[in-house]
C-alpha positions as CSV (number, residue, x, y, z in Angstrom):
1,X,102.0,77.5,85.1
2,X,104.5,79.8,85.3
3,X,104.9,82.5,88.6
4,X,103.8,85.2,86.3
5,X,100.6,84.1,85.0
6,X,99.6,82.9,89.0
7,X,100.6,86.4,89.9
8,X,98.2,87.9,87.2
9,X,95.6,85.5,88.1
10,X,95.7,86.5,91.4
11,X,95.6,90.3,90.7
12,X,92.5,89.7,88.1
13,X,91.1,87.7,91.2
14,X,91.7,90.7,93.6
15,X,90.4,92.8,91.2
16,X,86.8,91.0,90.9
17,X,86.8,90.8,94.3
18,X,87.1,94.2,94.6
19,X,84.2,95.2,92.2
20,X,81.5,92.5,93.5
21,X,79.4,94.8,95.1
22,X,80.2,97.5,92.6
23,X,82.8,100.5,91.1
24,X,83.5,102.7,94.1
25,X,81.3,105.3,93.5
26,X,84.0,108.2,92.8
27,X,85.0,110.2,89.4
28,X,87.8,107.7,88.7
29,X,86.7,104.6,90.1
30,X,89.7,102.7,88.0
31,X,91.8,105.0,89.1
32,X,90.7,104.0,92.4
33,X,90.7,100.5,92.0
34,X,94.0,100.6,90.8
35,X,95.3,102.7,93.9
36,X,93.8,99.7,95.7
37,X,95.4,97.5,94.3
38,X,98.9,98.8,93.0
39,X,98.5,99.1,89.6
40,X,97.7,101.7,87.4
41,X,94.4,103.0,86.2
42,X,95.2,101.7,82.3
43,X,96.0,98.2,83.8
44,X,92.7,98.4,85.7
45,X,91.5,99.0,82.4
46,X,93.3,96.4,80.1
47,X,92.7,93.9,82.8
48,X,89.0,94.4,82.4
49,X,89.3,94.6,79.0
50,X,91.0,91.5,78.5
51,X,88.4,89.4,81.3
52,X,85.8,90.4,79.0
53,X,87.0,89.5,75.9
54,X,87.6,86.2,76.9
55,X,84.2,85.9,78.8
56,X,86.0,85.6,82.4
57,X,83.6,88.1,82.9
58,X,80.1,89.3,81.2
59,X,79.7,92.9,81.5
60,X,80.8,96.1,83.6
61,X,77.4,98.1,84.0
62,X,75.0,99.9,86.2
63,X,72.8,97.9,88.2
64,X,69.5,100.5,89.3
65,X,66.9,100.1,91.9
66,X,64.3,100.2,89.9
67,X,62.0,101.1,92.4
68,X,64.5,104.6,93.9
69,X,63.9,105.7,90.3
70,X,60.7,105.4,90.4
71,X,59.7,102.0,88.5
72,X,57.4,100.4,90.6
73,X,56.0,98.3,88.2
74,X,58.1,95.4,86.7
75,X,57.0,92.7,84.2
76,X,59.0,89.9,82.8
77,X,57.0,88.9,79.7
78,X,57.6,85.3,78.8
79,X,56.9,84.2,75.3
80,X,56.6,81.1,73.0
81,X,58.3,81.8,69.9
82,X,60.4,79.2,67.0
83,X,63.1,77.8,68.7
84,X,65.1,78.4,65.1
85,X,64.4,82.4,65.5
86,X,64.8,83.0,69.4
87,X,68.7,84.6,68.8
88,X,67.2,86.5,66.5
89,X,64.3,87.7,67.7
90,X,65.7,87.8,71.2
91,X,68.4,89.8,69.8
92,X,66.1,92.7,68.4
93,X,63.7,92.7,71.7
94,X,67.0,93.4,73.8
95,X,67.9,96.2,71.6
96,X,64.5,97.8,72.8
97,X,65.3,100.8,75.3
98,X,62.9,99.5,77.7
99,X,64.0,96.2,77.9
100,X,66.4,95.7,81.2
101,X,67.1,92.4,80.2
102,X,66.5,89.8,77.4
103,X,67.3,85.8,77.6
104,X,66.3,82.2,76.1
105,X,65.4,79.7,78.8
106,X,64.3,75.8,77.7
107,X,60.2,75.5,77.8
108,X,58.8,72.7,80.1
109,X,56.2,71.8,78.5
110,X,53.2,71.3,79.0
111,X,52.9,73.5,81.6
112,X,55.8,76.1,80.6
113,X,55.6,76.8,76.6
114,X,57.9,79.9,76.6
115,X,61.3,79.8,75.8
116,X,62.4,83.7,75.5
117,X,61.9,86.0,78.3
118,X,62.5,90.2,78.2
119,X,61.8,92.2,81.4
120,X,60.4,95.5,81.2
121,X,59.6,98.0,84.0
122,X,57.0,101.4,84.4
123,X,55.6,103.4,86.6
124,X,52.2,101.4,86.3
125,X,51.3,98.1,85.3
126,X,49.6,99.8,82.8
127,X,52.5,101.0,81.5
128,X,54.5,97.8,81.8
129,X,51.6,96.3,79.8
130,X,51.9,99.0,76.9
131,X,55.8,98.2,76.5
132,X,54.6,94.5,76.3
133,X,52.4,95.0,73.4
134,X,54.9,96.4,71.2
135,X,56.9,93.0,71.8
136,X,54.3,91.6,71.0
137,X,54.0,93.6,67.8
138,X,57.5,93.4,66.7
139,X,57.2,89.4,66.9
140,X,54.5,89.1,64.9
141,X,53.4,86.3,64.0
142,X,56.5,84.1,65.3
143,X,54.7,84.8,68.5
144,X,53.1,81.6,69.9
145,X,52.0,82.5,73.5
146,X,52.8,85.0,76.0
147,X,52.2,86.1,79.4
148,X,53.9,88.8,82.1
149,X,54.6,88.4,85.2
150,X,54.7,91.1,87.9
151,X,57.4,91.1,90.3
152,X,55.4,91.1,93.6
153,X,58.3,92.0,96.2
154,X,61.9,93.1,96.2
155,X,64.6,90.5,96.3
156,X,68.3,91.0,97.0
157,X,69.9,91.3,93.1
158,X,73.6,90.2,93.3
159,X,75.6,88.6,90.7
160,X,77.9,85.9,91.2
161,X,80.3,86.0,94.1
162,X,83.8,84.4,94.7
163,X,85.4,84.0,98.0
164,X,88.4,86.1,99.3
């Protein structure tokens, strides 16, 4: 390996590092970053890009407390649906605007039959319950099974974290 591709490993460590508990919360935060760090903004930028493309890293958004904004209710509806369609379906359930997030998980059967997950949130359970039946709707008949669960306190959400 040569010098120059430590030092940029290094510097796209530094940066992550620098972002694990978030983008400084200013108008340019890669501006910022890269004042940081002393590089420009566009590297910031291409850095990111590049991390990822290549899957270094999964995705640069907005992580909200649900509960600040007023979503007190939270739901992540588990459901039993063809193991052959669950990219598919999975991939038009995340699409829905009030879906947070949407993921395939192996069933454990017999106790566990559900193998595609999608969390929603409201204001009530009530209304957690409504976004849940038009899941249900869009599946169909490809779903199986179902069942929500409601978060029942508030845990610490981090991603993953590497050491300095």
């Amino acid at each position: 390996m040569s010098a120059a591709v430590a030092a940029d490993d290094e510097l796209d460590r530094r940066l992550v590092m620098a972002t694990q508990s978030g983008l400084p919360l200013v108008p340019r935060p890669y501006h910022q970053l890269g004042e940081q760090l002393g590089i420009p903004a566009d590297e910031v930028m291409r850095r990111f890009r590049r991390m990822l493309d290549s899957g270094v890293i999964r995705r640069i958004g907005a992580v909200p407390n649900h509960y600040a904004i007023g979503y007190t209710a939270n739901g992540m509806s588990v459901w039993d649906v063809p193991d052959e369609r669950v990219d598919e379906l999975g991939g038009r359930i995340g699409a829905l605007d009030f879906v947070s997030h949407c993921y395939h998980r192996p069933r454990n059967p017999p106790a566990w039959p559900y193998n595609l997950f999608a969390m929603t949130h409201g204001s009530s359970r009530q209304e957690v319950l409504d976004k849940v039946a038009r899941i249900a709707a869009l599946l169909g008949a490809d779903c199986r099974a179902s069942d929500v669960l409601f978060s029942t306190k508030i845990l610490k959400k981090t991603g993953l974290r590497i050491g300095g």
